[in-house]
N, C-alpha and C positions, 0 to 999 in steps of 0.2 A: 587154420592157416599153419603151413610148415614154417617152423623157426630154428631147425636146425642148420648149420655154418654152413657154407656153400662154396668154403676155400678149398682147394686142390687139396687132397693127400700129396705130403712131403714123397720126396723119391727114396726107395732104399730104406728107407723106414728111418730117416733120418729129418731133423726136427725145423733144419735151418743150412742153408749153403754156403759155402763159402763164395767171395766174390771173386770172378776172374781175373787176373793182371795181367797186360798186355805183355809183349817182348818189346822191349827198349833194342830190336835188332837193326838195322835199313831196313827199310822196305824194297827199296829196290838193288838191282845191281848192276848197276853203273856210277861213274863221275858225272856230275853235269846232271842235266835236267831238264825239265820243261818251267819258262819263265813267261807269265801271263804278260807281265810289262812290257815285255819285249814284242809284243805282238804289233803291226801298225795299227793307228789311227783308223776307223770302218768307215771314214770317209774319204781317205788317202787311199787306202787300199780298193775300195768297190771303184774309186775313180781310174785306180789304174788297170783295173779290170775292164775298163770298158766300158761299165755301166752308166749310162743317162738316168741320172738320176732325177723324176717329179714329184710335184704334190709339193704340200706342205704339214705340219703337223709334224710328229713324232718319228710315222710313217712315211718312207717315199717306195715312189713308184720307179717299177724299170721292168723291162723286157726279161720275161728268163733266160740265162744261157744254157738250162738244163733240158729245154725243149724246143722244138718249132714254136716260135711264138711272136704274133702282128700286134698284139696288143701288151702292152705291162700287165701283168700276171705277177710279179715278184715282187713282195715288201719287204722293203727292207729297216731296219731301225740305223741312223746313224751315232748315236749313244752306246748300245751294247755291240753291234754287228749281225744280230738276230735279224733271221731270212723268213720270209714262207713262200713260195711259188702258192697262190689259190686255184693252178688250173694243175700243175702235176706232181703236186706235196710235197717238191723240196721242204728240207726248212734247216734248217742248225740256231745254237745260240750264240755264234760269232765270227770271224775271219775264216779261225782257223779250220771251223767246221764246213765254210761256204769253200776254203783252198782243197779241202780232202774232196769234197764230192765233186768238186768242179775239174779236178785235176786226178782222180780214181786213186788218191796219195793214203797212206797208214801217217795216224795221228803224227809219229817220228817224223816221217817225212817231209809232212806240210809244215811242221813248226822247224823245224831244221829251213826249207826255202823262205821261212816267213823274218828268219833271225831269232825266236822265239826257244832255240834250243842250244843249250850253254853245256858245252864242254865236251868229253868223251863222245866217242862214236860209234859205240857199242850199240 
């Protein structure tokens, strides 16, 4: 039976690394932001969308508006705002991701129409 260490060889022939430290820089570059709170209610919002909302449970049901569709196809959660179409795989995990695809909008965008973006307009 082999017993010998089966750790990496160090890099550069050295014994031990030093640990990375981040940059205390922004990260981004603008004022303002994107603010989760500020997003509506997913049941205020799917309402004013249009959607009939069925079922009971966690889950409701509703027609997609991402396809031709006679039957409910789309679940929706009213808790998080989490989507799945089971007939033409929409899906997101909330508003603002049901506002982008339904509306062809860049994350800025949709959270900007939604109230969800505070400040600069960079």
């Amino acid at each position: 039976m082999d017993t010998t260490n089966n750790k990496a060889a160090p890099r550069n022939g050295t014994a031990s690394r030093t640990p990375r430290t981040h940059s205390t820089k922004p990260r981004w570059n603008y004022k303002g932001g994107f603010d989760r709170a500020r997003l509506p209610p997913p049941s205020d919002y799917f309402a004013q969308q249009g959607l009939k909302l069925t079922g009971g449970g966690e889950w409701k049901d509703a027609i997609c508006p991402f396809h031709e569709d006679t039957k409910p196809s789309l679940r929706v959660r009213l808790d998080t705002g989490g989507f799945r179409c089971m007939v033409c795989g929409a899906h997101g995990g909330d508003v603002l991701a049901f506002h982008q695809q339904r509306y062809g909008l860049s994350f800025k965008q949709a959270a900007q129409q939604l109230g969800a973006w505070i400040g600069g307009a960079r």
